[in-house]
C-alpha positions as CSV (number, residue, x, y, z in Angstrom):
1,X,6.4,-36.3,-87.4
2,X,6.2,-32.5,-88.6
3,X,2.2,-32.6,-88.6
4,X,2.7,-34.2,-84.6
5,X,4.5,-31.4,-83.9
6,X,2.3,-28.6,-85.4
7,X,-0.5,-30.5,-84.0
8,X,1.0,-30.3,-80.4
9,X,1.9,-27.0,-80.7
10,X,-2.0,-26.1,-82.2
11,X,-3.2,-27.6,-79.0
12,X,-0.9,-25.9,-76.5
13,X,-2.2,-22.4,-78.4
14,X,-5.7,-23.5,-77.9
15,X,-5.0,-24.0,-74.4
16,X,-2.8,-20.7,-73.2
17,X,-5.8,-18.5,-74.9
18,X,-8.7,-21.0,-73.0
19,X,-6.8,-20.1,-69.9
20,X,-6.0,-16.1,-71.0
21,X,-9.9,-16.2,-71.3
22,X,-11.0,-17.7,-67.7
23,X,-8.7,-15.0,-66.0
24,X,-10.6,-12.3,-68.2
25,X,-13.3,-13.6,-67.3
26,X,-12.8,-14.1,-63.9
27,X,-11.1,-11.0,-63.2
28,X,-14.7,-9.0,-65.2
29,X,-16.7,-11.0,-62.0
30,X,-15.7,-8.2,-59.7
31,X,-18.2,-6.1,-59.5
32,X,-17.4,-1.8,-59.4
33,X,-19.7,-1.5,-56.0
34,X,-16.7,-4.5,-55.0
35,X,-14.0,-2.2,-56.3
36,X,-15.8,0.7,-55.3
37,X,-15.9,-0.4,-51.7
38,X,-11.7,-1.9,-51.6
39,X,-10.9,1.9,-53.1
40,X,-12.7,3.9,-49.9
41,X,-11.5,1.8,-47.6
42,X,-7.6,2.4,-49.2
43,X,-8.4,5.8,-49.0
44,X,-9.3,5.5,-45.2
45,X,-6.6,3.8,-44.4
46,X,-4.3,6.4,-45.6
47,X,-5.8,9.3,-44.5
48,X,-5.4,8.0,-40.7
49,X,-1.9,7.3,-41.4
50,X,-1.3,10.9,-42.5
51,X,-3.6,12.1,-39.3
52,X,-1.5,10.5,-37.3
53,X,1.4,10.9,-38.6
54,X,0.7,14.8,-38.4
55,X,0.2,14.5,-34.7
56,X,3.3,12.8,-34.1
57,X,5.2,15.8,-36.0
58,X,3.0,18.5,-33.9
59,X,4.2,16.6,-30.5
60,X,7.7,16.6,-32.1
61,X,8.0,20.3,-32.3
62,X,6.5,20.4,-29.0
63,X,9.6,18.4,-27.4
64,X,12.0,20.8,-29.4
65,X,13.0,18.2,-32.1
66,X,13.4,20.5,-34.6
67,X,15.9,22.3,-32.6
68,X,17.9,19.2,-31.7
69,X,17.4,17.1,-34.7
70,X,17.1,19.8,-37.6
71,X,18.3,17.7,-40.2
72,X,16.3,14.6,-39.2
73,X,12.9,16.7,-39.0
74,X,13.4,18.8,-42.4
75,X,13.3,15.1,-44.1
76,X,10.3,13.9,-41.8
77,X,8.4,17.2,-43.0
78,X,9.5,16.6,-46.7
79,X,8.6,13.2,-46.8
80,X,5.1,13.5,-44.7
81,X,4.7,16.0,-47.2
82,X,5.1,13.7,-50.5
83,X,2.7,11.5,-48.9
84,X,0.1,14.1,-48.5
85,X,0.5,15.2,-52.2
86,X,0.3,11.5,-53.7
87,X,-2.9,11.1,-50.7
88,X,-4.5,13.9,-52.9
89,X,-3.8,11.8,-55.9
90,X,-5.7,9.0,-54.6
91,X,-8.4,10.6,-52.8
92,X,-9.8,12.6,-56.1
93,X,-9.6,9.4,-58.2
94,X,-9.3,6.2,-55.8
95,X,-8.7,4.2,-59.1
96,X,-5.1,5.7,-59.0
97,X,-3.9,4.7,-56.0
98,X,-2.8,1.7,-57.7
99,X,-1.1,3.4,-60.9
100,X,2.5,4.0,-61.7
101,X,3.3,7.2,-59.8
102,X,5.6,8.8,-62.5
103,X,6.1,7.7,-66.0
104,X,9.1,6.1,-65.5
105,X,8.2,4.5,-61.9
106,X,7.2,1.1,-61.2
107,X,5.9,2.5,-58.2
108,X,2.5,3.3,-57.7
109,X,0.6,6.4,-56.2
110,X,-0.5,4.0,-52.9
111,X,3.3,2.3,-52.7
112,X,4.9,5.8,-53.1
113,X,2.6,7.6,-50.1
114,X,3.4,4.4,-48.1
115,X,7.3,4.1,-49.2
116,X,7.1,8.5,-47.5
117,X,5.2,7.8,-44.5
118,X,7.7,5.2,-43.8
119,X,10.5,7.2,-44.6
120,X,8.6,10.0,-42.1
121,X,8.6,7.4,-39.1
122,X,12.2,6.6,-39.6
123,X,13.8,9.8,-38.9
124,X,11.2,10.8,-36.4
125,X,12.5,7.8,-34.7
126,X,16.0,8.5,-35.4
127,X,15.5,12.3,-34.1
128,X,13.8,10.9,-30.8
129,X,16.8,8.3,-30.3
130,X,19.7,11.4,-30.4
131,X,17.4,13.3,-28.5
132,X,17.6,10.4,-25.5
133,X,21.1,10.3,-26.2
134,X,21.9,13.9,-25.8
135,X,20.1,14.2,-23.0
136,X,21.7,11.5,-21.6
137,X,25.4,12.5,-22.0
138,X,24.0,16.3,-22.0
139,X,22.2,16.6,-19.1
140,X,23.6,19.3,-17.3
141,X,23.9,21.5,-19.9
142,X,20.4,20.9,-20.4
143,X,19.4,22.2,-17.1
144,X,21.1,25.5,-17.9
145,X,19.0,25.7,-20.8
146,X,15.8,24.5,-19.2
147,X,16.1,27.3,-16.9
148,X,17.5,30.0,-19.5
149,X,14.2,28.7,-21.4
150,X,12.0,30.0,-18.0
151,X,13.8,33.0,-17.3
152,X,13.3,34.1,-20.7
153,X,16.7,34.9,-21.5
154,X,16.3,34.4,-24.9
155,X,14.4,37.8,-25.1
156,X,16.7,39.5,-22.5
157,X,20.1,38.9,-24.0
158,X,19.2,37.7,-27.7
159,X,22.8,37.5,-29.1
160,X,24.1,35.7,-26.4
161,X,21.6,33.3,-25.8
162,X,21.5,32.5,-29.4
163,X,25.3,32.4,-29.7
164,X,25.3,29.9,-27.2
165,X,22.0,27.7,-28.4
166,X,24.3,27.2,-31.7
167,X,27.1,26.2,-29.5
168,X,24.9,23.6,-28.1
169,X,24.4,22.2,-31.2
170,X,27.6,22.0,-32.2
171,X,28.3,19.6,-29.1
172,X,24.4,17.5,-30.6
173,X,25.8,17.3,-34.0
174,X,28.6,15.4,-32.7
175,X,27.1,13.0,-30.9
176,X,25.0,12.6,-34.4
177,X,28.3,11.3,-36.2
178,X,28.9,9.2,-33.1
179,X,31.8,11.7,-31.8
180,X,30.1,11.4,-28.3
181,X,33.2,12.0,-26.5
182,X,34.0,15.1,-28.3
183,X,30.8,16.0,-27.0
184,X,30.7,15.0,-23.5
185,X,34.4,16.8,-23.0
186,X,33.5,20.0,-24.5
187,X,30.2,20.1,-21.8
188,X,32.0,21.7,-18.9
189,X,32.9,24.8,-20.8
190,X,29.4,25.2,-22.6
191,X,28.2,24.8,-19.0
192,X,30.4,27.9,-17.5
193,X,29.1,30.3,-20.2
194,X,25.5,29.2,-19.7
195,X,25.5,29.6,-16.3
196,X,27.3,32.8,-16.4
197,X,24.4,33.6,-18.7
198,X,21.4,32.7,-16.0
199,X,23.1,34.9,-13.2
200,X,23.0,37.4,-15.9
201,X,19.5,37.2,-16.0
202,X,18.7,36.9,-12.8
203,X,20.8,40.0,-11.8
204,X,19.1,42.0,-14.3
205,X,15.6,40.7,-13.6
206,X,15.7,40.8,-9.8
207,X,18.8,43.6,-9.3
208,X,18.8,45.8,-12.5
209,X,16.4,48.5,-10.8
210,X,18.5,48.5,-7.6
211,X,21.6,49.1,-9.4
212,X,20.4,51.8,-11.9
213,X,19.0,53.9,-8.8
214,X,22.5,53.2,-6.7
215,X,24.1,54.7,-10.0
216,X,21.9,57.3,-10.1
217,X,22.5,58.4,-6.2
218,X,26.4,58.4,-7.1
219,X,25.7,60.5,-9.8
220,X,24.0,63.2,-7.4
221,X,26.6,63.5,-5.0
222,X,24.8,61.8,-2.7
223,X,27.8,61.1,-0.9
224,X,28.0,64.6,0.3
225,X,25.0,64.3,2.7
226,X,24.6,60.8,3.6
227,X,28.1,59.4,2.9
228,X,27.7,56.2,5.8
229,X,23.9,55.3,4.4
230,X,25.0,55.4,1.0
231,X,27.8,52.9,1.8
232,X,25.1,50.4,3.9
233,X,23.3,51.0,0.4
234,X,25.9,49.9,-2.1
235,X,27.3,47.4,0.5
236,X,23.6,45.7,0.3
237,X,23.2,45.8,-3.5
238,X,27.0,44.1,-3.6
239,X,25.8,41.4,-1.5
240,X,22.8,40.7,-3.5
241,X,24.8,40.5,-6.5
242,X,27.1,38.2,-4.6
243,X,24.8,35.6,-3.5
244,X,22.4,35.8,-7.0
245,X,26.7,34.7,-8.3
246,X,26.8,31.5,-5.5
247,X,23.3,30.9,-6.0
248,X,21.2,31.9,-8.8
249,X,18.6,29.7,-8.4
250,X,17.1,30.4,-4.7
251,X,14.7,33.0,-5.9
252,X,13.0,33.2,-2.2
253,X,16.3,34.5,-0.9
254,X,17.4,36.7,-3.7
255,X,14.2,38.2,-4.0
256,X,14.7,39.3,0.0
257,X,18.3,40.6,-0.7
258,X,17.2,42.4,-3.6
259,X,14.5,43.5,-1.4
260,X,16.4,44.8,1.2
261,X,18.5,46.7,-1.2
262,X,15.9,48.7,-2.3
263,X,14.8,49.4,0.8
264,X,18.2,50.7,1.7
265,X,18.5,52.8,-1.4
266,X,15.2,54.7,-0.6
267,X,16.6,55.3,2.8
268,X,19.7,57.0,1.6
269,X,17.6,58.8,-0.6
270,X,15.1,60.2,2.6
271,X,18.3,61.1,4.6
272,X,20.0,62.3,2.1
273,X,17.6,64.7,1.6
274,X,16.7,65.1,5.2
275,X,20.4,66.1,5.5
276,X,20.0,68.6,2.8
277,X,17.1,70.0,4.2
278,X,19.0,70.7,7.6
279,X,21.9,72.4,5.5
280,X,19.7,74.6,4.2
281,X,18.2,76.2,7.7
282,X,18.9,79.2,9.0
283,X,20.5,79.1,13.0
284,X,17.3,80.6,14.0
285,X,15.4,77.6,12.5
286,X,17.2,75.0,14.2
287,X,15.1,74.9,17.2
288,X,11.8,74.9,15.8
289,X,13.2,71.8,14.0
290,X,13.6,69.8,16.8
291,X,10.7,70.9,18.4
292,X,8.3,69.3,14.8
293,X,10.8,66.2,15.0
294,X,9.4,66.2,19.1
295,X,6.0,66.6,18.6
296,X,5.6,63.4,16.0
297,X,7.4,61.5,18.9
298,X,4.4,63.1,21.1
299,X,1.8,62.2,18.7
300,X,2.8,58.6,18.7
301,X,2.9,58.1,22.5
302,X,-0.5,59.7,23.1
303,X,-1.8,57.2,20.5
304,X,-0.2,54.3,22.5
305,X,-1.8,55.8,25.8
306,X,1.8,56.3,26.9
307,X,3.0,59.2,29.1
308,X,3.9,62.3,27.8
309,X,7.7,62.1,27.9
310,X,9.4,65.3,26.2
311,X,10.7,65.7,29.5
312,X,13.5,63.8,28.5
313,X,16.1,63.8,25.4
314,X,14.5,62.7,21.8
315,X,16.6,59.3,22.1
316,X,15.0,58.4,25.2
317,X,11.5,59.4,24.0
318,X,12.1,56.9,21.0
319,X,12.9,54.1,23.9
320,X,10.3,54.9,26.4
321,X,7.6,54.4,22.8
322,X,9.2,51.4,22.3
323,X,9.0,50.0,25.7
324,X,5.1,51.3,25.8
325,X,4.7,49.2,22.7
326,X,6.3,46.1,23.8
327,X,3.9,46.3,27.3
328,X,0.9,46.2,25.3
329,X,1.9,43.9,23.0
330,X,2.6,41.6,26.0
331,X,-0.6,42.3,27.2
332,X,-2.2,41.5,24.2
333,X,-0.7,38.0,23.9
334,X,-1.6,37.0,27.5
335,X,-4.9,38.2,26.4
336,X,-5.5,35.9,23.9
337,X,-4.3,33.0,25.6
338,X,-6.7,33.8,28.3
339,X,-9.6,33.3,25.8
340,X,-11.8,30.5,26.0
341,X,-11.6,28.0,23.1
């Protein structure tokens, strides 16, 4: 019975080390062009993953994620960069890509570059899904930051603008750890401070010129010699400041207010010192004055072909030039509708 047994057990070592020697020498029939060949086209296959995965990060900053989803990108970039460094393993000895990756690992070089890529795609994705999220229950607020972005106000008013960006974070963070209501109820006031914040801006980029010169006119006692003009001044730079308040964003029209500011400004200015000039005659100078004030009145009716008119008071003159130039303008128009097409 004992020999049975020994011989059973003779045959059954005969057999494991028959078969331990077909998988040897099955396993020695690939060839090293065959393993050659699988190892470059690993290799490929991991660099395009990488390529692309580096793309996907670039657009990512593009769309601000790394603003709105700090946290989420910081692990995308670390783990896109542990896939790079294990792609380097692999690409200077392709044999590695299938050896442990550490020595105490069971993981190999091509598992742990795959296990990071993955890891890469995940919070990308999960950074892309707050970011429709936030802009969801966001939105407003994101147009007052859309159009901080374009005004530049981030250069203009630093402090504030970045006082208020981490504000805005604050409000993204909680909708992160699924407190969107939190989020959604502090909007209103994060949307009064940015918007107090654009007509900021847009005052000092459209009005800030206007009001330093309406300062500086106060400052010279301009008041003194052209009190009324002065007021018609300040009363226009008011009322551009006014409507930039209702309406910061109609550029056409605040650009013409601001326009018409300036213009009045320069005219305070020009009477102002016309006024001064007039102080500052002599009683025997007052009549050759008038007379130099008369004669550009002449000069401009004799250029019109228009009768010479001194014969009456300088008001008048001014009216009978503008009736003179609203004849031939007349003329003019009938003119051209008289010509032949």
């Amino acid at each position: 019975m004992k020999m049975d047994l020994k011989l059973t057990a003779l045959a059954a070592a005969l057999l494991l080390a028959g078969c331990a020697s077909d998988s040897n020498n099955t396993a020695a029939t690939a060839t090293p062009a065959t393993n050659h060949a699988e190892a470059a086209s690993e290799v490929a296959t991991l660099k395009q993953q990488i390529t692309q995965a580096e793309q996907r990060l670039a657009q990512a900053k593009t769309q601000e994620l790394d603003w709105l989803a700090t946290d989420l990108m910081q692990e995308a970039t670390q783990a896109l960069q542990d896939a790079k460094e294990y792609y380097v393993v692999i690409e200077k000895d392709p044999t590695q890509a299938h050896s442990s990756s550490g020595f105490f690992s069971s993981t190999t070089n091509w598992q742990a570059a795959e296990e990071n890529l993955k890891a890469f795609n995940d919070a990308v994705n999960q950074a892309q899904a707050l970011q429709r999220q936030a802009h969801t229950l966001l939105a407003e607020a994101f147009s007052y930051r859309s159009q901080l972005h374009q005004l530049k106000a981030n250069d203009i008013y630093p402090s504030t603008y970045q006082r208020l960006d981490g504000e805005f974070k604050t409000l993204i963070e909680w909708i992160a750890d699924n407190d969107a209501e939190r989020a959604t109820q502090a909007q209103p006031a994060l949307v009064t401070k940015l918007r107090a914040l654009e007509v900021k801006t847009v005052v000092h980029l459209y009005l800030d010129d206007a009001k330093k010169t309406l300062a500086s006119l106060k400052k010279a006692n301009i008041s003194q010699h052209a009190p009324d003009t002065l007021a018609a001044a300040a009363a226009a730079v008011v009322a551009a400041e006014a409507f930039i308040t209702a309406d910061p964003r109609d550029m056409d029209t605040i650009k013409q207010k601001a326009d018409d500011a300036v213009f009045a400004l320069k005219h305070t200015r020009h009477i102002a010192d016309a006024v001064q000039q007039l102080k500052l005659l002599p009683a025997k100078d007052y009549e050759r004055y008038v007379v130099s004030q008369e004669t550009i009145l002449l000069n401009i009716s004799q250029a019109l072909g228009a009768d010479d008119s001194r014969d009456r008071a300088l008001p008048e003159q001014g009216q009978a030039i503008v009736a003179t130039f609203s004849n031939i303008s007349v003329i003019w128009q009938i003119s051209s509708s008289c010509k032949p097409s």
